[in-house]
Each structure stands twice: as structure tokens, then as C-alpha cells.
Phi, psi and omega in degrees: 000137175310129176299338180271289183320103163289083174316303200279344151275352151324273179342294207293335185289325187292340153096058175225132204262170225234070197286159193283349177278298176324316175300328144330290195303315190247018152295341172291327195278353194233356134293343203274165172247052179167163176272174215221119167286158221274016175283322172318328191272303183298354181270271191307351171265316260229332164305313190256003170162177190273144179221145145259143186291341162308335204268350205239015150279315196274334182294316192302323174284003198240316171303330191270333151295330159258353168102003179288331213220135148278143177256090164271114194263120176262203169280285221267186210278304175311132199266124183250171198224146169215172174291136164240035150300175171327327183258352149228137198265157164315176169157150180295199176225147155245128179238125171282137185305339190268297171285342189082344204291210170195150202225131165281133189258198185279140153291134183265134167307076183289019178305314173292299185284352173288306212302350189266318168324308180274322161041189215301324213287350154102048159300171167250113198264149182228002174179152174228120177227119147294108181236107161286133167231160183160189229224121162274167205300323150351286166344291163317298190269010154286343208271000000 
């Protein structure tokens, strides 16, 4: 379990009962060190028990939809997912062109582009994703 996160009061601020499969997703999400598409999730849930993939669809649509969970939309067609608790913060992504995979970067301080965004015309900017690409070092030293 992330060493930071309290799940089941996450779950509870959210107005969620703290079932062993939701306390799974994020407990899957908060070891990982990258975001995880939901076929990953449904693999690494499916090690500690039988699940169904509807139901581990709708929790991820229902975390995302309450703000527990980000949703990051890439280049390939699959949607990847991380924690948007306190402890993780927004941040960019690297994703490689070769493997695809995708790498969580450091979060960088956006204060200046919320603000060149919304900037006089009063837009709302309500999230911003920075998707960096290029061939990761894995890659790289296959070549």
C-alpha cells in the first residue's frame, strides 16, 4: 500500500464503502510507479482474486469521475490510470514511441501556463496533460 495514502478514508471522504475490490485498485495504483492501464489493473487484481472486468471498469469510471483516480489519454488507444490524491500531484508523462510504455516525470510548477491559459478572455482551464515522447533508454540501448 502507498505509505502516504489512507484508502479507506479516501473511499470514505468520497462517499464510498471501502469494498475489498476498490481498496485492491488502489492499492494496485499506489505501488506502481507509472500509470497503469486498466487491462494492468485488471491482471495484477485478478493474481489476488477473481474479479469481474465490468466491475473493475466502472470502479475506474467512478474514481475518475469523482477525482480519486486520473485518467491519461495517450497515443495508443488505452487509457492509463493514477492516483489524484494529495500525494500525487498532476505531472508530465513520457511515453515511448517504440515500446509504448509511459513513464511518470517529476511534476513541474504550471502556475505561469494556468495562468497564460486562461489568461483575459476568463477561460477555465480544468486540467492540463503534458505528454512528452521519444524512445526510452531500454529502447535506446537495443538499437
Amino acid at each position: 500500500m502507498s505509505d502516504r495514502c489512507n484508502f479507506p478514508q479516501l473511499l470514505a471522504l468520497n462517499g464510498l464503502r471501502p469494498t475489498p475490490v476498490r481498496l485492491a485498485v488502489l492499492e494496485i495504483l499506489g505501488l506502481a510507479d507509472r500509470a497503469l492501464r486498466a487491462g494492468e489493473i485488471l491482471e495484477s487484481l485478478r493474481i489476488r482474486r477473481r474479479v469481474n472486468k465490468v466491475t473493475v471498469y466502472r470502479i475506474l469510471d467512478d474514481f475518475t469521475a469523482r477525482g480519486i483516480l486520473r485518467r491519461i489519454n495517450l497515443d495508443d488507444r488505452a487509457a492509463h490510470y493514477e492516483l489524484a490524491c494529495e500525494h500525487h500531484p498532476p505531472h508530465p508523462h513520457f511515453q515511448c514511441l517504440s515500446c509504448r510504455e509511459v513513464q511518470c516525470l517529476d511534476p513541474v510548477p504550471l502556475s505561469r501556463m494556468w495562468a497564460e491559459i486562461q489568461g483575459p478572455l476568463g477561460n477555465r482551464a480544468d486540467r492540463i496533460d503534458i505528454r512528452v515522447a521519444g524512445h526510452c533508454h531500454k529502447c535506446r540501448e537495443q538499437e
